[in-house]
C-alpha positions as CSV (number, residue, x, y, z in Angstrom):
1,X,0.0,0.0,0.0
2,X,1.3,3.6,-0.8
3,X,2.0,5.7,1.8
4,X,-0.4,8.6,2.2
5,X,-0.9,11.4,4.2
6,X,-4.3,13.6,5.5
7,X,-4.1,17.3,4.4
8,X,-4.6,19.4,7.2
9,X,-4.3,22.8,5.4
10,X,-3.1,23.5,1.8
11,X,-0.6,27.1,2.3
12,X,-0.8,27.2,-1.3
13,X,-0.6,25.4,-4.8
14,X,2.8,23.5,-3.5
15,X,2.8,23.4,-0.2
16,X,1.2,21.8,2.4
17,X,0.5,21.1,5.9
18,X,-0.5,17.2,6.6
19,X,-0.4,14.3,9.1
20,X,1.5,11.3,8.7
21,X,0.7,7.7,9.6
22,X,1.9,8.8,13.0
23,X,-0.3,11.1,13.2
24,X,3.0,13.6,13.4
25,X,2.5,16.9,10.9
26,X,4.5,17.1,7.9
27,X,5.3,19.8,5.2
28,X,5.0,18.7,2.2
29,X,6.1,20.5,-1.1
30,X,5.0,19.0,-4.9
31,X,3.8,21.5,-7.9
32,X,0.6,21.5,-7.8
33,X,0.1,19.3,-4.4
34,X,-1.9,22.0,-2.7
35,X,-4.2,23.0,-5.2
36,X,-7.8,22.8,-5.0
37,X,-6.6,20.4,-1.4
38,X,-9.3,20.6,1.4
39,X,-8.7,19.3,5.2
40,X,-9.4,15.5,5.5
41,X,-7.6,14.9,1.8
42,X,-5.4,12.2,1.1
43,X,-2.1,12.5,-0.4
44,X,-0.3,9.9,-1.9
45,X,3.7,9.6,-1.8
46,X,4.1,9.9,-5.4
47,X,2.9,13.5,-5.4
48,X,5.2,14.8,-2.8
49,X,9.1,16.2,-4.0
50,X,9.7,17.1,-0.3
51,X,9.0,16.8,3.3
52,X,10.2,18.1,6.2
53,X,8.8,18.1,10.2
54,X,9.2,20.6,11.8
55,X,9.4,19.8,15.2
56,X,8.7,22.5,17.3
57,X,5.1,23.8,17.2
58,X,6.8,27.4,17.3
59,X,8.6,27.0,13.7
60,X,5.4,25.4,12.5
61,X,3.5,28.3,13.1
62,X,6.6,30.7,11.8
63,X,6.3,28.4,8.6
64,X,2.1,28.5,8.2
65,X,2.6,32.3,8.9
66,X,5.0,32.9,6.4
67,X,3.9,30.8,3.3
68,X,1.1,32.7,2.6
69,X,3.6,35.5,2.0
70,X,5.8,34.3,-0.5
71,X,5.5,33.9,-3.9
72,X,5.3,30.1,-5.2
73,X,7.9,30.6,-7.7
74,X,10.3,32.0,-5.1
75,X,9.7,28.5,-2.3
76,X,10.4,26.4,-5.3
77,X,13.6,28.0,-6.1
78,X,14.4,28.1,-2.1
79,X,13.4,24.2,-1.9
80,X,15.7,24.1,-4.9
81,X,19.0,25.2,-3.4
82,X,17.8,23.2,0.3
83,X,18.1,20.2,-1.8
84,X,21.8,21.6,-3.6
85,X,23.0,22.2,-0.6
86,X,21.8,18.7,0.9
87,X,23.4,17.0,-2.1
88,X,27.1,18.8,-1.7
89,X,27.1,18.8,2.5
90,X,26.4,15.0,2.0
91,X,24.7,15.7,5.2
92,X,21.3,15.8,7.0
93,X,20.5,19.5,7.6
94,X,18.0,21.0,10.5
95,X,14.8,21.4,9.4
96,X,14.6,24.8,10.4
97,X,16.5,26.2,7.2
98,X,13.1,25.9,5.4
99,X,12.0,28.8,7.9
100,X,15.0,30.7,8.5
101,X,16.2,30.8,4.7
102,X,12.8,31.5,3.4
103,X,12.2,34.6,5.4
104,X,15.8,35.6,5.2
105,X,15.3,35.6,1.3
106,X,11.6,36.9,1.3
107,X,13.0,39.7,3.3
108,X,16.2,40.3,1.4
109,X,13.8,40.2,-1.7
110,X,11.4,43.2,-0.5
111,X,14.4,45.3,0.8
112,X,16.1,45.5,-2.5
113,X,12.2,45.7,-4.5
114,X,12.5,48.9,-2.0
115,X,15.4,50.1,-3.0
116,X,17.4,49.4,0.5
117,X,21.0,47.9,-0.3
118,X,22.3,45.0,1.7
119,X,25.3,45.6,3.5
120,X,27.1,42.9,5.5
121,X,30.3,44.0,7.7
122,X,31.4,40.9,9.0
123,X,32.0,39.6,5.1
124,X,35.3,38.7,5.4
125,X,35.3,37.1,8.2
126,X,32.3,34.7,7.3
127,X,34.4,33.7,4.6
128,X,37.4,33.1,6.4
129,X,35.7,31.4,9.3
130,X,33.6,29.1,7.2
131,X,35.1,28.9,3.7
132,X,33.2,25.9,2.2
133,X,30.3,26.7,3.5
134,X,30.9,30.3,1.7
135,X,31.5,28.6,-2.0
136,X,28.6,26.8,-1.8
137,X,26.7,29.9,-0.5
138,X,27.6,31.7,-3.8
139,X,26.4,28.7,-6.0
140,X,23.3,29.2,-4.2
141,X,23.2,32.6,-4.6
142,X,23.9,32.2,-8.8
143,X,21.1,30.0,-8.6
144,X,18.6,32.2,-7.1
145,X,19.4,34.8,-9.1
146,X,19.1,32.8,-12.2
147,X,16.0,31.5,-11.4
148,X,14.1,34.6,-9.7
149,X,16.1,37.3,-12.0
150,X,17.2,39.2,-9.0
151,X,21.1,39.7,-8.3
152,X,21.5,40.0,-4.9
153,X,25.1,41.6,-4.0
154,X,28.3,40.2,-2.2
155,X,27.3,40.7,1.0
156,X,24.4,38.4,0.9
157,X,26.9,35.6,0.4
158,X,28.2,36.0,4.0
159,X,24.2,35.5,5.4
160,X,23.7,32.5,2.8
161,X,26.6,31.1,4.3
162,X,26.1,31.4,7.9
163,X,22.2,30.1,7.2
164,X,24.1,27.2,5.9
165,X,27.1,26.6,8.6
166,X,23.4,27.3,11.1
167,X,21.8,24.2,9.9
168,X,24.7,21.9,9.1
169,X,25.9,22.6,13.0
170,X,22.8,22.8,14.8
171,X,23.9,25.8,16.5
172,X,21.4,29.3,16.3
173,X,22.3,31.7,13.3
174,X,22.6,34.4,16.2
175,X,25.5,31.9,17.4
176,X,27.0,31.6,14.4
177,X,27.1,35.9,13.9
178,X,28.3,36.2,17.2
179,X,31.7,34.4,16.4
180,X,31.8,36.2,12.9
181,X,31.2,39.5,14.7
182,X,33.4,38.3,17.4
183,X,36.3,37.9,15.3
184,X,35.9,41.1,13.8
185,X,36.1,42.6,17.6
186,X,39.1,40.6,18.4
187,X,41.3,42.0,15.1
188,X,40.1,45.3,15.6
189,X,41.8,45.1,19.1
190,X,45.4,43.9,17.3
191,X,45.5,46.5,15.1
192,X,45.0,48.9,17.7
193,X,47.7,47.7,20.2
194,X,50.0,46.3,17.1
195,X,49.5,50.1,15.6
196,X,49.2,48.1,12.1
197,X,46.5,48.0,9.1
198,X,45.3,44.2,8.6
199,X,45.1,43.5,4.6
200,X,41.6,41.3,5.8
201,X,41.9,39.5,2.0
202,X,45.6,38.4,3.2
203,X,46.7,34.5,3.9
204,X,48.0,35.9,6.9
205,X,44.7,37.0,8.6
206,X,43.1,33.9,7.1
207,X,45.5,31.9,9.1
208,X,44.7,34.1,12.1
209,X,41.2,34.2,11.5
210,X,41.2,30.4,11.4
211,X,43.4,30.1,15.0
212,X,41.0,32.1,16.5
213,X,38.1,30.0,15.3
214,X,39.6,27.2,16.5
215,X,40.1,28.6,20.1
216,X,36.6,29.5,20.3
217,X,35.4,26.3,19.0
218,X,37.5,24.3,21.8
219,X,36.6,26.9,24.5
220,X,32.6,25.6,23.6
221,X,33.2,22.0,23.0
222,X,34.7,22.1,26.6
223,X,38.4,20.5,25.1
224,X,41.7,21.3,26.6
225,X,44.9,21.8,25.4
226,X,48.5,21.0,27.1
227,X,50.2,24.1,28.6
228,X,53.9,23.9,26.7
229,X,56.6,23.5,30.1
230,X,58.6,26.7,30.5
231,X,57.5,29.0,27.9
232,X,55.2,31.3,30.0
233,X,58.4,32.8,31.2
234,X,60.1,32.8,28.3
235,X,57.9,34.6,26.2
236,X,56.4,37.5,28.8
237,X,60.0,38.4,28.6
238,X,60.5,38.1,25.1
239,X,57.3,39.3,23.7
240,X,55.5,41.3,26.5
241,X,53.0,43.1,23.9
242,X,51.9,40.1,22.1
243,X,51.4,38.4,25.3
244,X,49.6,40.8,27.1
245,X,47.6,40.9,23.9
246,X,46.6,37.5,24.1
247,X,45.8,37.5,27.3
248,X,42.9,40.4,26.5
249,X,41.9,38.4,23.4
250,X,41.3,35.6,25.8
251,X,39.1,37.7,28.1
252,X,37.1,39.5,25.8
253,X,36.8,35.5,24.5
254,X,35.9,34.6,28.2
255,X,33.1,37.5,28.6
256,X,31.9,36.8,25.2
257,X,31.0,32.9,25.4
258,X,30.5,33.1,28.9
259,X,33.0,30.1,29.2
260,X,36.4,29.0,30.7
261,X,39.1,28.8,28.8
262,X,42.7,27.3,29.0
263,X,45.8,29.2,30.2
264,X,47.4,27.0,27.8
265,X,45.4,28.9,24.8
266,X,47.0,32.4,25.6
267,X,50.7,30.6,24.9
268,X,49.8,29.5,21.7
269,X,48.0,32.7,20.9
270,X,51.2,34.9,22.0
271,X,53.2,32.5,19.5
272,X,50.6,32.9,16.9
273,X,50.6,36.6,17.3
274,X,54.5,37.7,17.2
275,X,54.7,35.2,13.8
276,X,51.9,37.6,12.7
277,X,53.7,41.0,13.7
278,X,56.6,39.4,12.3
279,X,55.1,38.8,8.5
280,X,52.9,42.0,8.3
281,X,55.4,44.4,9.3
């Protein structure tokens, strides 16, 4: 026997709200599916292209609310790059993209039908911090435009790409802006005590960008790193700025996350830190 599913409400010609043989609600997205589709319907299998569960009643809600709202050509082209990005992550994503990127387009969409540009600060960073995730965000964003004839600019990468690092992770988009805006912060504070200008397209601040992500992601994950014998000594005497630097970087790290994090990181900062003085000046 197929399986088949009871429409519950049709949000418009392609999507749909239904149960499941669980009794569970489902989305579920065909051409067409929704059309004409009262409550009590059955829906066979072989109609759906997608579904997806959201599982708090909150998103479900954000998701019914927001349908209604966007165009049908613009959810298929969304659906579209969900499943691209599926396909080349080789990975199960959260659900919740389906809400978060759908607004986030809908919304970029009216702002520039207004007139409003889209600026994004933290560019750079995004796409030092999460660098696949920032390729495949510009497929995606070639796609959209191709499809809806709309061309968003740069900027809109860096948000495509943290929506995408958001539901690969399972971490909040807010979490995922903090770092990038975080890291922004931090290099903003070694210029200033360095007295030097970054070049933020460099190798060298994508190698700094990178040891700094990777401090912040062990400070999170709760994993320690060995304190190096001897060398605290040696290099407050040898490199005082760089290690009174690091030693700020770590606290505005500390206040930031609102977690511990190793003595042993601020050693390996310092070292990271002269090699950077060393190449940039």
């Amino acid at each position: 026997m197929d399986k088949s599913f009871q429409v519950v409400k049709a949000l418009n010609n392609n999507v749909l709200i239904a149960l499941d043989a669980s009794n569970e609600e489902v989305v579920l997205i065909g051409k067409g599916i929704g059309f004409n589709k009262k409550a009590g319907a059955d829906i066979h299998m072989d109609s759906v292209e997608k579904m997806f569960i959201l599982e708090s009643k909150k998103e479900q809600e954000q998701y019914k609310q927001l349908i209604p709202y966007v165009s049908e050509n613009l959810i298929a082209v969304i659906n579209e790059v969900i499943q691209y990005i599926e396909h080349h992550t080789r990975q199960a994503l959260n659900e919740h993209i389906h809400v978060a990127l759908t607004d986030h387009i809908a919304f970029a969409i009216k702002r520039m039908n207004q007139g409003m540009g889209i600026s994004n600060p933290f560019l750079i960073e995004t796409q030092a911090l999460y660098p696949k995730e920032y390729r495949l965000a510009e497929d995606v964003i070639r796609i959209i435009n191709r499809e809806t004839g709309i061309h968003f600019p740069e900027g809109e990468v860096g948000f495509i790409a943290l929506h995408i690092q958001s539901a690969m992770s399972q971490n909040q988009i807010s979490d995922i802006n903090k770092y990038s805006q975080l890291i922004n912060l931090l290099s903003s504070m070694i210029e200033e005590t360095l007295e030097v200008t970054i070049d933020r397209k460099s190798i060298n601040y994508l190698r700094l960008v990178r040891h700094l992500r990777y401090t912040i992601e062990r400070a999170k994950s709760g994993e320690h790193v060995e304190e190096p014998e001897n060398l605290v000594g040696v290099l407050k005497s040898h490199y005082p700025v760089c290690y009174n630097l690091s030693w700020k970087i770590i606290k505005v790290m500390q206040q930031t996350l609102k977690v511990c994090i190793d003595n042993a990181e601020s050693v390996y900062l310092t070292l990271h830190l002269q090699r950077f003085t060393n190449k940039i000046k």
